[in-house]
N, C-alpha and C positions, 0 to 999 in steps of 0.2 A: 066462521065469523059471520052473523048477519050485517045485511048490510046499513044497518041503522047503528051499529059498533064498528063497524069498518068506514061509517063517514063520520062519527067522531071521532076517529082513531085520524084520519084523514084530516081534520081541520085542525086536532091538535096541533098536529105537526108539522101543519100550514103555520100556524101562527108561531111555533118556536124558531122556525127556519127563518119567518120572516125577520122575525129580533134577532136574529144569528147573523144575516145579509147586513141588517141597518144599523147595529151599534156600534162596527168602527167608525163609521162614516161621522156618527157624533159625538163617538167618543174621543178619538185621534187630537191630536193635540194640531194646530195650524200653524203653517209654514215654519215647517224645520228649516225649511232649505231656501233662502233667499231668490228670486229668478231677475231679482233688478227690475231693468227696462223691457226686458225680454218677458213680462207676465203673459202678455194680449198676444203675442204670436203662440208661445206655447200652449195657453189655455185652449186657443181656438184647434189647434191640431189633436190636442189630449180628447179636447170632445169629440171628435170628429174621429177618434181611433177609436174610442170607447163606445159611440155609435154604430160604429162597423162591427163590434163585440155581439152588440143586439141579436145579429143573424146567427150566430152560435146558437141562437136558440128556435130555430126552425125545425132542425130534425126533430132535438126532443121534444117539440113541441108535438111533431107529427107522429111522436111512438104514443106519447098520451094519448094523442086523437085516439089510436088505433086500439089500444087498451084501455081507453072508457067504453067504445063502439064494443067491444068482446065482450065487458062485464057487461053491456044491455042485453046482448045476443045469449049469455050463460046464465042469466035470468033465472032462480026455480030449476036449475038443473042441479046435477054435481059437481060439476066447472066451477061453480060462482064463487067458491071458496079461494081456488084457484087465481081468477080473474082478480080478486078483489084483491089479492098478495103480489099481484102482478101488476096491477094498478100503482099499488102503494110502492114497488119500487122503481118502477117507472114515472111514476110523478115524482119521486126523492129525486132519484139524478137529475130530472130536468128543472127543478129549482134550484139545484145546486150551479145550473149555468143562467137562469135568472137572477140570480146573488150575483154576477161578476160588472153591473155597472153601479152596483152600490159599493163593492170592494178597488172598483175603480174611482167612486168618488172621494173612499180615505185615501186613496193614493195621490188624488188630485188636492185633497186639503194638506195630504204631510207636505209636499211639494209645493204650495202654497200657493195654487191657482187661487183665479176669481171663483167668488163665491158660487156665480148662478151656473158656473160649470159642474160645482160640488154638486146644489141642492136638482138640477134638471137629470145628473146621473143618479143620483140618490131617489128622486121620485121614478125613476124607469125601474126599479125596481117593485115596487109593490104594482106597477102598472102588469107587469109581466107576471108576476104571482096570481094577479086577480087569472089572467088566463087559466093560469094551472088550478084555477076550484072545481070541487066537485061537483057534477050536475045535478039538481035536486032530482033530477027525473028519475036517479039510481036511486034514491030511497024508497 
């Protein structure tokens, strides 16, 4: 695979994942479940657990590092096939733990928090995806 088809293969798959993470979040129907007077204590705890979620995604954030830094290193070798399949499943998982404070903000709409709890988990989502892009410098 050269690598000008392995970073469109790459951003494909960036952008379907990301509509896979964001369309419960808008699709979900809002507040199944009544919280009463109790909205303002819950909402602030649910953000505050769904925040702490964020750090799930250090490690893989740190095998990506590791697995862009190899495909620069196997450059023009015979690696680079290698690297670059290694890349792509190593950036899959770790967007798969980028998607969890969007799948926490349909969980915060089914539940029927406040809004800005929904939409600030909902944007930590594509904020964390942006991380996981390809570096132009591998093409």
């Amino acid at each position: 695979m050269r690598p000008v088809e392995a970073r469109r293969t790459l951003r494909m798959l960036w952008w379907l994942q990301l509509a896979v993470a964001l369309l419960p979040a808008w699709l979900f129907p809002s507040a199944i479940y009544n919280l009463a007077e109790r909205t303002e204590l819950v909402s602030i705890l649910f953000f505050v657990a769904a925040l702490f979620l964020l750090f799930l995604n250090s490690r893989p954030f740190q095998r990506f590092k590791h697995a862009v830094i190899a495909v620069g290193q196997a450059r023009d070798s015979e690696q680079e096939q290698d690297a670059w399949q290694h890349l792509m499943h190593v950036r899959l998982q770790a967007l798969w733990y980028a998607c969890i404070p969007a799948w926490a903000a349909a969980l915060a709409k089914l539940i029927g928090l406040e809004m800005p709890v929904v939409i600030l988990l909902a944007v930590a989502t594509p904020v964390l995806f942006w991380l996981y892009r390809t570096p132009k410098q591998l093409s």
